[in-house]
N, CA, C and O atoms as a GROMACS GRO file, in nm:
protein
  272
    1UNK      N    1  -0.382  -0.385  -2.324
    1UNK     CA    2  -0.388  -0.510  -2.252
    1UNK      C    3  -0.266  -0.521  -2.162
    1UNK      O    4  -0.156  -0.491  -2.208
    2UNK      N    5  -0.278  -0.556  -2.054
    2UNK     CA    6  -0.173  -0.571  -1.944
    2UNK      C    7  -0.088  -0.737  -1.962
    2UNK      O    8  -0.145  -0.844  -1.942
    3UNK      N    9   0.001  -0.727  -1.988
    3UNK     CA   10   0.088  -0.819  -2.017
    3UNK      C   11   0.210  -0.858  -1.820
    3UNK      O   12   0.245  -0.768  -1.744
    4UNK      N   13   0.231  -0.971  -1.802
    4UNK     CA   14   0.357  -1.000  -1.707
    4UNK      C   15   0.480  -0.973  -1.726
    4UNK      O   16   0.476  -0.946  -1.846
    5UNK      N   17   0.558  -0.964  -1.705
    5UNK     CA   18   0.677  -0.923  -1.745
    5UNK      C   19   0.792  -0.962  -1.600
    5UNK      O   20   0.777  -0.963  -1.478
    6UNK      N   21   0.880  -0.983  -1.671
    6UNK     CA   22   0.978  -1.025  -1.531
    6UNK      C   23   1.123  -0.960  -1.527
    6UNK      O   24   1.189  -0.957  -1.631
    7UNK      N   25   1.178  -0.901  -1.394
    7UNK     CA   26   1.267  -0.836  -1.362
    7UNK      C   27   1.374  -0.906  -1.282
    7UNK      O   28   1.338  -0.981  -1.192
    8UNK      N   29   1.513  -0.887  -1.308
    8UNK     CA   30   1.627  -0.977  -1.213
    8UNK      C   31   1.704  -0.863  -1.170
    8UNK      O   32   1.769  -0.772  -1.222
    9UNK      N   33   1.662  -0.918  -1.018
    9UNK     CA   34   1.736  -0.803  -0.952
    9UNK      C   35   1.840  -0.893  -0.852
    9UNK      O   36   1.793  -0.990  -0.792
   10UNK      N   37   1.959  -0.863  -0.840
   10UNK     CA   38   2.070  -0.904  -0.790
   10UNK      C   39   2.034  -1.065  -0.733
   10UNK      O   40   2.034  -1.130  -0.629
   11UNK      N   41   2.002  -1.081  -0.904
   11UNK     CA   42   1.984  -1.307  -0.918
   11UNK      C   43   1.852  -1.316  -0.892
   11UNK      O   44   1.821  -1.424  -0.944
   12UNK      N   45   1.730  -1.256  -0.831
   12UNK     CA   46   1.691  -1.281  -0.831
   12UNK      C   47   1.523  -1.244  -0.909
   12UNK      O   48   1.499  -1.124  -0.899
   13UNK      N   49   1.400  -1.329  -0.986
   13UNK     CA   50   1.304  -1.264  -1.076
   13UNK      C   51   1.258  -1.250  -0.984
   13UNK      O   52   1.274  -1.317  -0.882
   14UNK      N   53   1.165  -1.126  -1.004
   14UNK     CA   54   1.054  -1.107  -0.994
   14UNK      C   55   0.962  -1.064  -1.112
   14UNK      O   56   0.981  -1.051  -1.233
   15UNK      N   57   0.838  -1.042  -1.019
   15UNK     CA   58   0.731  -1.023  -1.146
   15UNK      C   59   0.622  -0.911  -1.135
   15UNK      O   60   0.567  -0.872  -1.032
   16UNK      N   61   0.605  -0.869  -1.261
   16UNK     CA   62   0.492  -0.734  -1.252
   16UNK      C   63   0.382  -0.742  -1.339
   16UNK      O   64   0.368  -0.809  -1.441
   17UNK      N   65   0.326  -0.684  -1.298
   17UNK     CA   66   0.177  -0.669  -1.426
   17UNK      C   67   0.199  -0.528  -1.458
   17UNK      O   68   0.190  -0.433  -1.380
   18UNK      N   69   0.239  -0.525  -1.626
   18UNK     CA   70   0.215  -0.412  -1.648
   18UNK      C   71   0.125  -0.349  -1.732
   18UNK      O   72   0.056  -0.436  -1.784
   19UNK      N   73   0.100  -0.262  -1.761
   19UNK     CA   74  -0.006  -0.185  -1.882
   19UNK      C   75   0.042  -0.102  -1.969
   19UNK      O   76   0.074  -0.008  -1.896
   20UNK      N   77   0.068  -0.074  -2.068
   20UNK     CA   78   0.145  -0.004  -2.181
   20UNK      C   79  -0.003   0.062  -2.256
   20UNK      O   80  -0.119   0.021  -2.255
   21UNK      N   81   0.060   0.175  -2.316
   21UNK     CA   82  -0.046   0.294  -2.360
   21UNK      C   83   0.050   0.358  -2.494
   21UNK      O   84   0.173   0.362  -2.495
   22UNK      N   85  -0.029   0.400  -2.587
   22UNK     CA   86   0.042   0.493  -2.686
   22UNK      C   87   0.026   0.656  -2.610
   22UNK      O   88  -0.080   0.700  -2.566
   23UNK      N   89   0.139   0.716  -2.609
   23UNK     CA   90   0.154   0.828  -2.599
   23UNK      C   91   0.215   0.934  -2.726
   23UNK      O   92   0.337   0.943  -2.737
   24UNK      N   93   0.135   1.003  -2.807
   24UNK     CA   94   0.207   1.031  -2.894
   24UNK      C   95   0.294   0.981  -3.014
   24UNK      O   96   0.395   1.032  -3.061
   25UNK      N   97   0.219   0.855  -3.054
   25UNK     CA   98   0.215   0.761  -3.101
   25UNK      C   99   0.373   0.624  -3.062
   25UNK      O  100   0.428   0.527  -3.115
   26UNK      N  101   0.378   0.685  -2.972
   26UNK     CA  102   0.493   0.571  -2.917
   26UNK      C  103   0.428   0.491  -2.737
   26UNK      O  104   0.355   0.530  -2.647
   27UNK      N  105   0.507   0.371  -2.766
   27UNK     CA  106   0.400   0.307  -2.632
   27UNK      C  107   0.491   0.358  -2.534
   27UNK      O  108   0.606   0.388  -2.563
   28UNK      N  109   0.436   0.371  -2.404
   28UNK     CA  110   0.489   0.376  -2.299
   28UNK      C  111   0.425   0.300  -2.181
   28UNK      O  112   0.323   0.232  -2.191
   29UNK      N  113   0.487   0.318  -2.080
   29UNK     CA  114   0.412   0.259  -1.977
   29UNK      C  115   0.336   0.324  -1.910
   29UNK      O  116   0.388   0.426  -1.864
   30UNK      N  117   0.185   0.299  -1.873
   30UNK     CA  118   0.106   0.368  -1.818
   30UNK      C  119   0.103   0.315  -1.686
   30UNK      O  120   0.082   0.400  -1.600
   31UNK      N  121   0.122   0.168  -1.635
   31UNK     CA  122   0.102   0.149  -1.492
   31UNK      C  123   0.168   0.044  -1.486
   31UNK      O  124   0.181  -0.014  -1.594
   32UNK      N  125   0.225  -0.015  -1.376
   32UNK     CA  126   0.307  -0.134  -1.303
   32UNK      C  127   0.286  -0.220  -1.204
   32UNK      O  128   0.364  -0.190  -1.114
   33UNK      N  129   0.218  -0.315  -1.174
   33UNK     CA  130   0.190  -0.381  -1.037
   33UNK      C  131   0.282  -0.480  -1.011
   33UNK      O  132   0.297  -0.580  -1.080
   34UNK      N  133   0.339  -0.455  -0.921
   34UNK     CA  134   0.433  -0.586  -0.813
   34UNK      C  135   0.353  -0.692  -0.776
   34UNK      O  136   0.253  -0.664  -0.710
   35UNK      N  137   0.378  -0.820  -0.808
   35UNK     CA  138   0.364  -0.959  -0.819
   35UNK      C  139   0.374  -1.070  -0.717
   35UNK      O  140   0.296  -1.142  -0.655
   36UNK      N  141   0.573  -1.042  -0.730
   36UNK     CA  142   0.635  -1.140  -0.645
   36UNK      C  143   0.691  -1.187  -0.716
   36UNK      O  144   0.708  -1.134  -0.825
   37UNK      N  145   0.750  -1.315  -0.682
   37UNK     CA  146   0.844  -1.392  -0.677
   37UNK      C  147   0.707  -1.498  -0.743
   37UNK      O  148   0.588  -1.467  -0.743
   38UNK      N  149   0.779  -1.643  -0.803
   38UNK     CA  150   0.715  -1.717  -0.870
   38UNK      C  151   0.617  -1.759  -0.736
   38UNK      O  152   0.496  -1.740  -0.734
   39UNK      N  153   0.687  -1.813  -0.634
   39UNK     CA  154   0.637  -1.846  -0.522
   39UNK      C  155   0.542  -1.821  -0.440
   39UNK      O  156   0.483  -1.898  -0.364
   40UNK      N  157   0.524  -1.656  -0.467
   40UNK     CA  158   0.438  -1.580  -0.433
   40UNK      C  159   0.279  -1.589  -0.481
   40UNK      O  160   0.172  -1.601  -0.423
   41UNK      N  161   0.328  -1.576  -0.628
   41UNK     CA  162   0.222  -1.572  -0.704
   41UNK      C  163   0.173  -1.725  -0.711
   41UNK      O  164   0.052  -1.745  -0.724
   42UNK      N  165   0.244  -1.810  -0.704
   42UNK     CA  166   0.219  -2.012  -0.691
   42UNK      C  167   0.147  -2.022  -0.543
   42UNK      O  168   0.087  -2.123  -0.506
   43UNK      N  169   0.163  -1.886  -0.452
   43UNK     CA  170   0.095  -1.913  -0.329
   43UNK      C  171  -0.084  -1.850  -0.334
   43UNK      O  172  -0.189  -1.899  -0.292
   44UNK      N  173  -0.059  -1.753  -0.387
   44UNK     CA  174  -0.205  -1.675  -0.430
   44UNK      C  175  -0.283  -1.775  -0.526
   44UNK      O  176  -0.405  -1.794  -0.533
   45UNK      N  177  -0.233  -1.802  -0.561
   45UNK     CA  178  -0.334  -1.902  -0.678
   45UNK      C  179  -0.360  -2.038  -0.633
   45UNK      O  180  -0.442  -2.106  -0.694
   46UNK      N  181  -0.288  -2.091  -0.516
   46UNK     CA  182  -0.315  -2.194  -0.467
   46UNK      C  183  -0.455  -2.178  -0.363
   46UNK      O  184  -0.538  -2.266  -0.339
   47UNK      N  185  -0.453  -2.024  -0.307
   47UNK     CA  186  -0.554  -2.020  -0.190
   47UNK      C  187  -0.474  -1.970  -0.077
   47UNK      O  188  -0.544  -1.925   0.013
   48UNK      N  189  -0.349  -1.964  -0.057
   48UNK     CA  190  -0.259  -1.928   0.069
   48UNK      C  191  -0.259  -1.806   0.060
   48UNK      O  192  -0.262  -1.735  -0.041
   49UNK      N  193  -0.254  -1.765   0.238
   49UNK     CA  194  -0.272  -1.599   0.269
   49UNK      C  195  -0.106  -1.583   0.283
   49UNK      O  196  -0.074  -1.550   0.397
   50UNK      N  197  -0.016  -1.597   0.207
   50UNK     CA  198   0.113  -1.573   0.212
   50UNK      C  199   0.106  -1.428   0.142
   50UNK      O  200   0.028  -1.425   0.048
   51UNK      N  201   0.179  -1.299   0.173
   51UNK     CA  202   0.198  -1.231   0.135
   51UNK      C  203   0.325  -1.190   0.105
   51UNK      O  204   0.409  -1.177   0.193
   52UNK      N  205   0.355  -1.160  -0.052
   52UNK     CA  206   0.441  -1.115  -0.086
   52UNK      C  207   0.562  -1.078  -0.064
   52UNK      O  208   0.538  -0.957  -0.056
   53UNK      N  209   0.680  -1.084  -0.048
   53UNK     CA  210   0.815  -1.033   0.004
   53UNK      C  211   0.856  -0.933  -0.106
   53UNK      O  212   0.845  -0.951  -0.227
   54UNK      N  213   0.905  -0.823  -0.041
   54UNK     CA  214   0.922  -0.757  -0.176
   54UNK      C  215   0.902  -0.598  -0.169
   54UNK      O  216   0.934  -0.544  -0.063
   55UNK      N  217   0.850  -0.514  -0.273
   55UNK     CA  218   0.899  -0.352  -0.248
   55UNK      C  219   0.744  -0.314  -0.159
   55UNK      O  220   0.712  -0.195  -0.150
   56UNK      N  221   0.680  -0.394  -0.113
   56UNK     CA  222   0.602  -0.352   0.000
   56UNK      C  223   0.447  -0.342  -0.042
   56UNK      O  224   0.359  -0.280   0.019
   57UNK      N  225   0.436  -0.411  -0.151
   57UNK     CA  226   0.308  -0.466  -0.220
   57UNK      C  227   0.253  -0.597  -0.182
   57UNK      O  228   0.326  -0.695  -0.165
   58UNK      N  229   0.105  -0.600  -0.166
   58UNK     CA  230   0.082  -0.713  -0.146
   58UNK      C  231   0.001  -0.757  -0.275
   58UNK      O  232  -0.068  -0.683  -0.345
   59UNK      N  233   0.024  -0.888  -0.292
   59UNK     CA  234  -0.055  -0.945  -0.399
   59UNK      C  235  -0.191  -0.995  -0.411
   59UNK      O  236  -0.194  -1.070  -0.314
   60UNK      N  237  -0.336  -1.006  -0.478
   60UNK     CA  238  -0.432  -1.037  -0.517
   60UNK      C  239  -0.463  -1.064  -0.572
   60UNK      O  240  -0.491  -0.980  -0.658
   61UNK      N  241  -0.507  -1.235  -0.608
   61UNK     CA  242  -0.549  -1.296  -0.689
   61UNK      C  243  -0.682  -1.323  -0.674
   61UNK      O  244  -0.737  -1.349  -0.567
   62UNK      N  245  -0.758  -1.315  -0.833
   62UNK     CA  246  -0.885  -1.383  -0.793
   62UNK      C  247  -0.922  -1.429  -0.940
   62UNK      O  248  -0.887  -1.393  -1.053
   63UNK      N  249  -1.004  -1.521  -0.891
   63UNK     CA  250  -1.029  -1.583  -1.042
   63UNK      C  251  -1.216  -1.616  -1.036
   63UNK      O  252  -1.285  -1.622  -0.935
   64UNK      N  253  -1.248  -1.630  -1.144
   64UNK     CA  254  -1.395  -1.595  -1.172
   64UNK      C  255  -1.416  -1.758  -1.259
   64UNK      O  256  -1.345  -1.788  -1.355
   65UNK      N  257  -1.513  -1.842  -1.210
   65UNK     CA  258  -1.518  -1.924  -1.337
   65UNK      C  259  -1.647  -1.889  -1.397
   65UNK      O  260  -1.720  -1.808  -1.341
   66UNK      N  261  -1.684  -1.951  -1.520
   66UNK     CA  262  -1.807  -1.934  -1.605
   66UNK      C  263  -1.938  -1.907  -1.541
   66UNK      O  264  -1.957  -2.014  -1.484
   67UNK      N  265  -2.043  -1.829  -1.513
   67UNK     CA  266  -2.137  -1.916  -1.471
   67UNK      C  267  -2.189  -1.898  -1.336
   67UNK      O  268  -2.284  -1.945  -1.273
   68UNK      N  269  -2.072  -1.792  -1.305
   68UNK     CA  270  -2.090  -1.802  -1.142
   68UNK      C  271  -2.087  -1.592  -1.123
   68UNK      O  272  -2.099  -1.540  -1.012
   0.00000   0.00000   0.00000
Protein backbone atom coordinates (compact mmCIF):
# COMPACT_ATOMS: atom_id res chain seq x y z
CA UNK A 1 0.00 0.00 0.00
CA UNK A 2 1.39 3.43 -0.92
CA UNK A 3 1.53 5.59 2.04
CA UNK A 4 2.49 9.97 1.90
CA UNK A 5 5.31 10.77 3.45
CA UNK A 6 6.96 14.22 3.84
CA UNK A 7 10.49 15.61 3.19
CA UNK A 8 12.24 19.11 4.54
CA UNK A 9 14.43 20.37 2.37
CA UNK A 10 16.30 23.60 3.31
CA UNK A 11 12.81 24.67 5.63
CA UNK A 12 10.94 23.72 3.39
CA UNK A 13 8.05 20.17 3.18
CA UNK A 14 7.37 18.63 0.61
CA UNK A 15 5.49 15.61 -0.25
CA UNK A 16 5.65 12.12 -1.97
CA UNK A 17 3.67 9.10 -2.56
CA UNK A 18 5.53 6.31 -1.88
CA UNK A 19 5.29 2.39 -2.27
CA UNK A 20 7.39 0.07 -0.11
CA UNK A 21 7.89 -3.75 -1.07
CA UNK A 22 9.63 -6.65 0.89
CA UNK A 23 12.81 -7.48 -0.69
CA UNK A 24 14.35 -10.37 0.85
CA UNK A 25 12.40 -10.16 3.63
CA UNK A 26 13.26 -6.53 4.52
CA UNK A 27 11.00 -3.54 3.12
CA UNK A 28 12.39 -1.29 0.80
CA UNK A 29 11.28 1.17 -1.44
CA UNK A 30 9.94 0.16 -4.65
CA UNK A 31 8.67 3.59 -6.10
CA UNK A 32 8.37 7.44 -5.21
CA UNK A 33 6.04 10.10 -6.65
CA UNK A 34 6.58 13.91 -6.18
CA UNK A 35 3.52 15.71 -4.81
CA UNK A 36 4.38 19.19 -3.93
CA UNK A 37 4.16 21.41 -1.51
CA UNK A 38 0.84 21.39 0.72
CA UNK A 39 -0.33 24.09 -1.67
CA UNK A 40 0.12 22.21 -4.52
CA UNK A 41 -1.60 19.34 -3.63
CA UNK A 42 -4.63 21.94 -1.78
CA UNK A 43 -4.56 23.21 -5.53
CA UNK A 44 -5.19 19.75 -7.35
CA UNK A 45 -7.88 18.79 -5.15
CA UNK A 46 -9.57 21.98 -5.31
CA UNK A 47 -9.88 21.70 -9.34
CA UNK A 48 -6.91 24.29 -10.19
CA UNK A 49 -4.60 23.66 -13.20
CA UNK A 50 -1.68 24.95 -10.95
CA UNK A 51 1.22 22.86 -11.50
CA UNK A 52 3.60 21.86 -9.15
CA UNK A 53 6.94 23.75 -8.30
CA UNK A 54 9.47 21.46 -7.67
CA UNK A 55 12.01 18.54 -9.05
CA UNK A 56 10.05 18.80 -12.38
CA UNK A 57 6.97 16.60 -11.73
CA UNK A 58 3.70 17.45 -12.31
CA UNK A 59 0.92 16.46 -10.09
CA UNK A 60 -2.54 14.42 -10.70
CA UNK A 61 -5.30 14.22 -8.86
CA UNK A 62 -8.41 12.44 -9.39
CA UNK A 63 -11.02 11.25 -7.37
CA UNK A 64 -13.86 8.73 -8.20
CA UNK A 65 -17.13 8.95 -6.14
CA UNK A 66 -19.51 5.85 -5.56
CA UNK A 67 -21.67 5.09 -8.29
CA UNK A 68 -20.29 6.85 -11.00
Amino acid sequence: MASIISKKVNGQTYYYLRQMARVDGKPKMAWERYLGKAEDIEAAVAGSTAVPSGPGTSLLVTSQLPGR
